[in-house]
C-alpha positions, 0 to 999 in steps of 0.5 A: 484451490482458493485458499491454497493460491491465496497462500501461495500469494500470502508466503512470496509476498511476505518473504519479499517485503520482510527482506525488502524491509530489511534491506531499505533499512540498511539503504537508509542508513548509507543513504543519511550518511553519505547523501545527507537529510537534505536530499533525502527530504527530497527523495521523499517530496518527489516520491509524493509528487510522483504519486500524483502524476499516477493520478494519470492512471485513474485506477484502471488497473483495478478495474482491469483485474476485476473484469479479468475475473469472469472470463478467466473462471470461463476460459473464455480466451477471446474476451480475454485477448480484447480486454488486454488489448484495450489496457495495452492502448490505455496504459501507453497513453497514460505512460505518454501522459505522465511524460508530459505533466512531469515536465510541465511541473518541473519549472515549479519545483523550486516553488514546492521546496520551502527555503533555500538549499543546496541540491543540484541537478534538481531538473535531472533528479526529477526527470528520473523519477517521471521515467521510473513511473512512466515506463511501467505503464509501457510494459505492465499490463499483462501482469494483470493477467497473472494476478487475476488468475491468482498467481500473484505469487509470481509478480511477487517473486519477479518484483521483490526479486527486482527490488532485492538486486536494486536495493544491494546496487544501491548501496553499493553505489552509495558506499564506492561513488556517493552519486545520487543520479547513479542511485536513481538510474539503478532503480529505473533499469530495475523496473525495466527488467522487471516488466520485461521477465513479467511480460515474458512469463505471462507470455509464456504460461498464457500463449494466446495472449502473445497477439492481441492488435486484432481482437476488440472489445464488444460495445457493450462491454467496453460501455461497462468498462469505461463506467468502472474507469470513470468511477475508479477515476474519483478512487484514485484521485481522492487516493493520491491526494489523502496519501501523497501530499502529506509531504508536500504540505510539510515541505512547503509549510516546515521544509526539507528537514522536517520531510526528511525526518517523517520519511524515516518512519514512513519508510516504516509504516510503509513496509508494514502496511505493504506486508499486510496490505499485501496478504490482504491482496493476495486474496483479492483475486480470490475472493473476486473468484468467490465473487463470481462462483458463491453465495452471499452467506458464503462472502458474508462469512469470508468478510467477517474472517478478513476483519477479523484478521486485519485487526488483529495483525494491525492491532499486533503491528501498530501496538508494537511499531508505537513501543519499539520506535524510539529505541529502533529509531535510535538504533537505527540511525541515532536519536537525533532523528527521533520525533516527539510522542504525539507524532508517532502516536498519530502515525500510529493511528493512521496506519491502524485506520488503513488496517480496519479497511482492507476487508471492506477494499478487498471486497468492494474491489474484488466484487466490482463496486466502483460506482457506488461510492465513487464521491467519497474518495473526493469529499476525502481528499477535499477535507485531508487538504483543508484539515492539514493545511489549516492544522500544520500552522498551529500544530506543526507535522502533527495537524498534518497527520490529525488532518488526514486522520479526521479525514478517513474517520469522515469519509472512508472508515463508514462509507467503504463497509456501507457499500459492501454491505448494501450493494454487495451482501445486501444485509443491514450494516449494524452488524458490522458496527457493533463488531467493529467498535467491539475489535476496536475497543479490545485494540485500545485497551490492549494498547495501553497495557501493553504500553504501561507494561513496556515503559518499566523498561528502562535498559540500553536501547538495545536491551529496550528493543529485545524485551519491548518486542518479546513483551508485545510478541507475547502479551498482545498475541495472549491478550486477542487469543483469550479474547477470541478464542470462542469465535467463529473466526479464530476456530477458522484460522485455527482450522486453517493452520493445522490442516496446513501443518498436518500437510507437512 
């Protein structure tokens, strides 16, 4: 039943992005030609300052589906209806919360904006975007309950279903009335609609929950709670500041322009990174179940498939994002908006470092090991914000990304599987170093074969794009199958896969 939910969440959730992907590619495009690189810096800064009012939310959402996971595999409706009680106070209180601390950064918003420009409506443009994040909080909590119970599936469709409309009124919008604020507002009415249906569903497939003002949480429990909040807090915080002030250090130091330009291969990165990040946390609410109904050899086992896949699909993703950009970029909306080499190589870098921990975050999440690391996410941030700052006046946009990745490689990329191995498996760690640096090693050297092999296609950008992509489809996947295919975990996925085709 595991495996067949966490399919289920894997197959929505890459449909939705794939076609998400697609549409924000066509987005961008009307969005450059019509509004201009200046405001889409802009869309970009305030994405990032928006990210940090989300500091508001201190990452109780986390704590909230972990501690969903026990008295869902008990049926054990009453504790249910008290925790969602309980978020349903704190998540409006944090909606008020990001209301007022957007408001208090507005009159600053001149000062983060390196230069002079020529946006109007700066106050009115932001205040959209403090609504769009708010009102979430208002409406979202019972969606927890969905994904807890591996039904993620569901959010999956309502939510990309949201976006899919969004994204085609947008551009329409762009194409007929050229309007930014109209752009904005399709967003925030989207959202709205999506936690509504959200709300509605969960309502529906779990009618106990349609009253919860009565029903309050045990002492004792809210006691644990409240020390899981306090340690998600230093997560979250450390989060935000490593990933959502990369564009506000490049604004205020290079300005708009420079925004501008980076965001378009973020909006890249980004898919990519939700498309997997995404099947890796369709599994979360079952291994969270695993958690509570198996041993450690059995959750062992698990993690070791997990590494194995995010190398490989990270592996395969960033290889090809590096050979493909230039001649995709120039496709897509012309050369002028290419970065140098160096550039994208440490955007490549920072994307496969994500890649490399999501095994050891779906674990940690899905196990309840906030605590445990609960510094690292500031000692984290504390160096991203030093190493940037200090870097981006001798080495431009490039010290920022090299800041941030110093800052992983210190912090996270050992702490996180430390935990997970210690407080989790309760196993030594060398283990999973030796395998780490072996995938890693193979990740490298596959890298720069596949990167020799392309550089001797010299075609139209077009042609460039088609023979590089069959290049990496075919020899990065050839290339980890003779590697792999004596191990446990590639028999594993193989297994998996033809009991999946067998079905049919």
């Amino acid at each position: 039943m595991r495996v067949k939910n966490s399919i289920k969440n894997m197959g929505a959730a890459l449909l939705g992005q794939v076609l998400i992907l697609a549409l924000s590619f066509i987005n961008r495009i009307y969005f450059i030609k019509v509004l201009g690189v200046e405001l889409l810096g802009v869309n970009g800064l305030f994405t990032n300052l928006i990210s940090l009012l989300s500091l508001a939310e201190l990452g109780i959402g986390i704590a909230i589906i972990y501690s969903l996971y026990k008295p869902l595999a008990n049926k054990d409706e009453e504790n249910i209806k008290a925790l969602l009680n309980y978020f349903r106070v704190i998540y409006r209180n944090i909606g008020i919360f990001i209301i007022i601390l957007g408001f208090i950064i507005m009159p600053f918003l001149d000062y983060i904006i390196e230069g002079e420009h020529n946006i109007s409506n700066l106050n009115l443009i932001f205040t959209l975007f403090i609504m769009n994040s708010s009102v979430t909080y208002f409406l979202s909590y019972k969606r927890s309950i969905l994904i807890a119970d591996q039904k993620n599936y569901i959010v999956s469709l309502y939510h990309y279903g949201s976006l899919i409309f969004s994204n085609v009124l947008q551009i329409g919008v762009l194409v007929i009335y050229e309007n930014y604020i109209f752009y904005l507002l399709i967003s925030l009415i989207f959202n709205i609609i999506e936690n509504l249906a959200l709300s509605k569903v969960a309502n529906k497939k779990y009618p106990f929950i349609k009253r919860l003002k009565d029903n309050k949480l045990e002492r004792g429990q809210k006691k644990e709670l409240n020390k899981n909040f306090r340690a998600l807090a230093y997560h979250k915080l450390g989060s935000v500041v490593l990933n959502g002030t990369d564009n506000i250090i490049i604004s205020t130091f290079l300005g708009l322009y420079w925004v501008g330009l980076y965001s378009n291969y973020l909006i890249i990165t980004t898919a990519l990174n939700k498309i997997l990040g995404q099947l890796f946390g369709a599994v979360t609410a079952s291994v969270g179940n695993l958690n509570v109904l198996s041993s450690n050899v059995k959750k062992y086992e698990m993690y070791n498939n997990m590494l194995f896949a995010s190398f490989w699909l990270y592996g395969f993703s960033t290889i090809t994002f590096f050979v493909l950009s230039k001649d995709f970029i120039s496709i897509w909306i012309g050369t002028d908006f290419i970065l140098e080499n160096l550039v994208v190589f440490f955007i490549t870098i920072n994307l496969l470092i994500e890649g490399t921990r999501k095994a050891s975050l779906v674990f940690k999440d899905a196990m309840g090991l906030f605590w445990y690391d609960r510094y690292k996410p500031l000692a984290e941030a504390i160096l991203n914000l030093a190493f940037s700052i200090i870097l981006v006046q001798h080495m431009g946009i490039t010290g920022v990304l090299l800041g941030t990745i110093i800052s992983k490689i210190l912090t996270g990329m050992w702490i996180e599987p430390y935990v997970v191995f210690k407080y989790g498996f309760k196993m030594k760690i060398l283990p999973y170093f030796l395998k780490f640096a072996y995938y890693l090693l193979i990740t490298l050297m596959t890298f720069l074969l596949t990167y020799y092999i392309s550089s001797f296609i010299q075609f139209t950008a077009f042609i460039n794009l088609i023979l590089k992509f069959a290049l990496c489809v075919i020899f990065i996947n050839l290339i980890y199958g003779l590697v792999f295919i004596r191990t446990n975990e590639f028999n594993y996925f193989y297994k998996l896969v033809k009991t999946l085709i067998l079905r049919k």
